[in-house]
N, C-alpha and C positions, 0 to 999 in steps of 0.2 A: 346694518351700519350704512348710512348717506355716503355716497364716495362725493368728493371733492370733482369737480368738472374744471379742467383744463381746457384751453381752448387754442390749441395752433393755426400760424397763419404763417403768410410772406413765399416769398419767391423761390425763395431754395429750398422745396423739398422736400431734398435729397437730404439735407442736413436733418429737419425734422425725423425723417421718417429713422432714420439712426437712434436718435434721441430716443422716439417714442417707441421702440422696439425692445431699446433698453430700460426704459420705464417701465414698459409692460412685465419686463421680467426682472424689477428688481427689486428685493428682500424686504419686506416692510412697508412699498409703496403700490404694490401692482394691484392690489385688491383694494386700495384706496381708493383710485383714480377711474371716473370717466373719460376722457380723450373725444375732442371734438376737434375738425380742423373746417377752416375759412381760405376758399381758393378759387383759383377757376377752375370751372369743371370743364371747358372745351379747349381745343389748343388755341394759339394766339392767331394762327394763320388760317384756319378753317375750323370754323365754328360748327361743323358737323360731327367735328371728328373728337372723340376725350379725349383730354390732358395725361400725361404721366403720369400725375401727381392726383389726379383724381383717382384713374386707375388702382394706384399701388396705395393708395391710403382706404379706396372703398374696398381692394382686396385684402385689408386686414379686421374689416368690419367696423370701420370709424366709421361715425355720422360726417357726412361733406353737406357744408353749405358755398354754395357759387356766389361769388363778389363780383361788383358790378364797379370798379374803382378807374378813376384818373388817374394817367400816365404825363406829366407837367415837364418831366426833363427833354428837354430839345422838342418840345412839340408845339407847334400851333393852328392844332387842330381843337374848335370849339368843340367840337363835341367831347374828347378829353379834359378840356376845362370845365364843360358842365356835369359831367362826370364822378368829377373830385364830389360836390355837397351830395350826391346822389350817395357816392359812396361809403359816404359819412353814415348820412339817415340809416341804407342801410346794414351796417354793421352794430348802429345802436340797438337795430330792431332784432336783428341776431343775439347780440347781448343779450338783451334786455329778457328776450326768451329763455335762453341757458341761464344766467346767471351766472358763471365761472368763478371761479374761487384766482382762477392766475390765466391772463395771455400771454403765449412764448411765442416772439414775433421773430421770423427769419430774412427780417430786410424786404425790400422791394418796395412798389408803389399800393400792392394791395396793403402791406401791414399797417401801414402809415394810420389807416383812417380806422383800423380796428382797436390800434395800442391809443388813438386818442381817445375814441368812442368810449376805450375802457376807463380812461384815466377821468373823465368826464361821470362817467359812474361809480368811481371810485373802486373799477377792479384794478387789482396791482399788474404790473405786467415787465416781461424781463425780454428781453432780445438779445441776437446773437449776430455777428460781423462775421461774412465770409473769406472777405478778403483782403489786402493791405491795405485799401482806402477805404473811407468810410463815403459810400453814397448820399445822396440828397434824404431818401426816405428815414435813413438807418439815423441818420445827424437828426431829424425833427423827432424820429418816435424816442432816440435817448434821451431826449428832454422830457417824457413822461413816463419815460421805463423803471424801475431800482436798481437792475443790474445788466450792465452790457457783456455779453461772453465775447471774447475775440480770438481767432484764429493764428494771426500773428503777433508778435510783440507790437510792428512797427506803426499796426493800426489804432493802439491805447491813444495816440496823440491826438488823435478827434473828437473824443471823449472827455467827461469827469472822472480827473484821475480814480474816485472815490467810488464809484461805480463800476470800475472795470476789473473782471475777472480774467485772466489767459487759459485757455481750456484748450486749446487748439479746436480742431475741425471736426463734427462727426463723422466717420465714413461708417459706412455699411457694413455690417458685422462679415461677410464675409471676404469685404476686404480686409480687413484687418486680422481677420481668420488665415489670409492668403498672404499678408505683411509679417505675420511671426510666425508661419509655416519655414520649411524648406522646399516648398513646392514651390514658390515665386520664381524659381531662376527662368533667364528664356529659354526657348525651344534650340531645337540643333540645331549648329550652323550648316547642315546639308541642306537644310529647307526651314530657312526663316520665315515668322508667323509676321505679318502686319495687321493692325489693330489702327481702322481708319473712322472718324465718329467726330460727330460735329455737335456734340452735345445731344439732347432729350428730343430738341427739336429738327437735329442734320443743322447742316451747312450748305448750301446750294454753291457757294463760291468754292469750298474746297471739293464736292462731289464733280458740279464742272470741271475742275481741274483733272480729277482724278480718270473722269470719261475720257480726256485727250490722250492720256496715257498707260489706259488700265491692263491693256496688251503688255506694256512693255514693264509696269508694275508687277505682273501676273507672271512674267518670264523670270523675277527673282525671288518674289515671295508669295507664298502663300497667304490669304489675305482675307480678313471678317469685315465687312462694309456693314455702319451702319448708317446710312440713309436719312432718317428723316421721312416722316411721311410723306412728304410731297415730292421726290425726287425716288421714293420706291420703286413704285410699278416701272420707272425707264431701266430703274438698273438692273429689274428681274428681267427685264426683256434682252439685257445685253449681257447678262450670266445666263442665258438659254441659248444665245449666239454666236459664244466663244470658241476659238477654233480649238479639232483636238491637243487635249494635253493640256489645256488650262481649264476646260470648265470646271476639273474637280478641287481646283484651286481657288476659287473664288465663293465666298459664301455673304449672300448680300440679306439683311433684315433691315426693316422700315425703325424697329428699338430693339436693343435687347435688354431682358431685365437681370435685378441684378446679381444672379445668382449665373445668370449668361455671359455676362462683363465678367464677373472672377474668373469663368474658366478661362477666356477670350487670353484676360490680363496673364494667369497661367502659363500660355501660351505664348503670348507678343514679344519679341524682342523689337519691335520697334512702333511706336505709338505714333498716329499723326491726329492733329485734332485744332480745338481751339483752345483758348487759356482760361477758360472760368475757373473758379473756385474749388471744384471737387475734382474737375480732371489733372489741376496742376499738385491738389493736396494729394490725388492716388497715386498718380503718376513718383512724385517724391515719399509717397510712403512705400513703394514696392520697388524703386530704383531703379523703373525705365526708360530705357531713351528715348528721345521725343523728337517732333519738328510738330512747330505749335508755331499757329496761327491765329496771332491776337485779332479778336473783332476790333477794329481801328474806331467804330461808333461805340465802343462800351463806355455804362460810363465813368465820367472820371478819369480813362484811359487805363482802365482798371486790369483786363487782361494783360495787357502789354506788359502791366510792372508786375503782376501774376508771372507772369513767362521768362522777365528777366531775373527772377529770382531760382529759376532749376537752370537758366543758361547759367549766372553766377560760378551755379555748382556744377557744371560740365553736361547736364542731365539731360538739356535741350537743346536745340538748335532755331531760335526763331527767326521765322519768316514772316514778314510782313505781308499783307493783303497786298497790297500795289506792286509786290515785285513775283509773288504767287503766278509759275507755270508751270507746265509738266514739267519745263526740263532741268529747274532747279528744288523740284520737290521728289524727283528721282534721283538727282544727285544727292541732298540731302539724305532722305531714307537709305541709300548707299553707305553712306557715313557713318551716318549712328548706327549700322549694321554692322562696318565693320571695325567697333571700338574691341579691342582686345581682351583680354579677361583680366588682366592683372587694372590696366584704367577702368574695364566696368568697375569693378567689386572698390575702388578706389570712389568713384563716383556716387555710387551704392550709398558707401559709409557715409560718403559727406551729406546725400539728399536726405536717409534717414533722423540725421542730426535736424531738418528743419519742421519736422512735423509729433505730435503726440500722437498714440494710436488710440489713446486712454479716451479722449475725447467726452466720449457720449457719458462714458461713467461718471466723469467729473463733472459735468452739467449735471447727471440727475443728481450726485451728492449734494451741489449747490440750489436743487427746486426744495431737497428735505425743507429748507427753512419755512416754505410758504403748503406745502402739501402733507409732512408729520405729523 
């Protein structure tokens, strides 16, 4: 039997990789389907070094092809504008090689020139919104998509009403594994867990921050740092340095994957980070406290309104980049450490109420129509 070749692409992922896990394993479609994904294979910041999303999709034995795409919002940098038709070309020639029977695009500026390339050769193609606005990229490829999945309700408003499905978010099975467990509660209050991660990439503004005060961090919680490649190697040298009685407190990785984040999350009562898409949907699927740190350059100001939707529900506490230093990012994690049991489990309930855990399943029920 020919399987049908899908072809993923776009910025998140995290989302995909959800999706296509559950594709792989579900009733009727997995022996159907090829699986091919379109991404970059180096990180954005040094091109020596691979991607996450290379990584964690070549570790499932997908074929990765590297895109070579413009990035158009807030830049004016020509060589990002000459970029864009390069990007185009190609992804045609990608195509044009596979064939794919459907592209499932997850936003961003790579997907843009795949879901048109496709619509151009008359592959069908469906994408997915990760967040409450809809971005520059996600708004042109709906206009050649069939169906938009969206995360929030609040995001259908960017869209044709006609095309939009609400599916909520992928997360990764074993969040969701750890979301309808009784294992999610946090750790003791004798010795609180912090869970500090600035995304797939790090944060160099919130890891700065945290070198100013990590001593005095270290003196109240216990603490998993995850770095970021390029701020790694400093922090391993300053968890070899620490005085006794904290170094066995500190555990610092450049990523962790995600079966390392669920225990992490396990563990955390208190989460500090930034507000994208997947850390503000986990964060409200397992109902922990936060102090989040919206990128003030994202676009759209898309974090920010990400963030003010768990502050909303008691969940978070954000801090803004410009007002970010130790000594109100230690007062904070102080606070949402010490919310009570009777406000957590109150908070809990209401963050649950904003997310689906079903996600992934209800997008592959929605691919049946194009892959059955």
């Amino acid at each position: 039997m020919k399987k049908k070749k899908v072809v993923f692409t776009g910025g998140h992922h995290t989302s995909a990789v959800a999706v296509i896990d559950e594709l792989k394993k579900s009733q009727g479609l997995a022996d159907k389907v090829q699986i091919y994904f379109i991404g970059h294979r180096y990180s954005m910041h040094q091109e020596e070094i691979r991607s996450a999303e290379y990584c964690e999709i070549r570790g499932r034995g997908i074929p990765f092809y590297n895109l070579h795409a413009g990035k158009l919002y807030k830049t004016v940098n020509l060589w990002e504008w000459l970029k864009v038709p390069y990007g185009f070309v190609q992804a045609l020639c990608i195509l044009l090689r596979l064939r794919p029977s459907l592209i499932f695009s997850f936003g961003g500026y790579l997907a843009a020139p795949v879901v048109f390339a496709g619509w151009v050769l008359g592959i069908p193609s469906v994408t997915h919104e990760q967040t409450v606005v809809a971005g520059w990229a996600n708004k042109f490829a709906a206009r050649f998509a069939e169906k938009i999945f969206i995360s929030w309700p609040q995001s259908g408003k960017f869209f044709p009403r006609k095309k939009v499905t609400f599916t909520g978010l992928p997360l990764r099975e074993e969040i969701v594994a750890l979301a309808q467990s009784s294992a999610w509660k946090s750790s003791p209050r004798e010795d609180p867990v912090l869970y500090i991660t600035g995304g797939k990439q790090g944060s160099q503004v919130i890891n700065q921050t945290v070198a100013n005060c990590l001593e005095d961090l270290l003196s109240q919680f216990f603490i998993y740092h995850q770095t970021g490649f390029l701020d790694f190697a400093e922090f391993k040298k300053r968890a070899e340095k620490l005085p006794p009685g904290l170094e066995g407190r500190y555990m610092v990785s450049d990523y962790y994957s995600e079966k390392e984040v669920a225990e992490i999350y396990k563990k955390a009562m208190v989460v500090v980070g930034r507000a994208g898409a997947h850390t503000t949907y986990e964060l409200a699927a397992l109902g922990k406290p936060a102090v989040l740190v919206p990128i003030p350059w994202a676009s759209h100001n898309e974090q920010e309104k990400n963030a003010r939707l768990l502050e909303q529900v008691g969940l978070a506490r954000v801090l803004p980049q410009d007002k970010l230093n130790k000594e109100r990012l230690l007062q904070l994690c102080l606070k949402q450490a010490s919310l009570d049991e009777a406000r957590l489990k109150e908070i809990r309930d209401n963050s649950r109420k904003l997310v689906r855990l079903d996600a992934a399943q209800k997008i592959v029920d929605e691919l049946r129509e194009y892959l059955g």
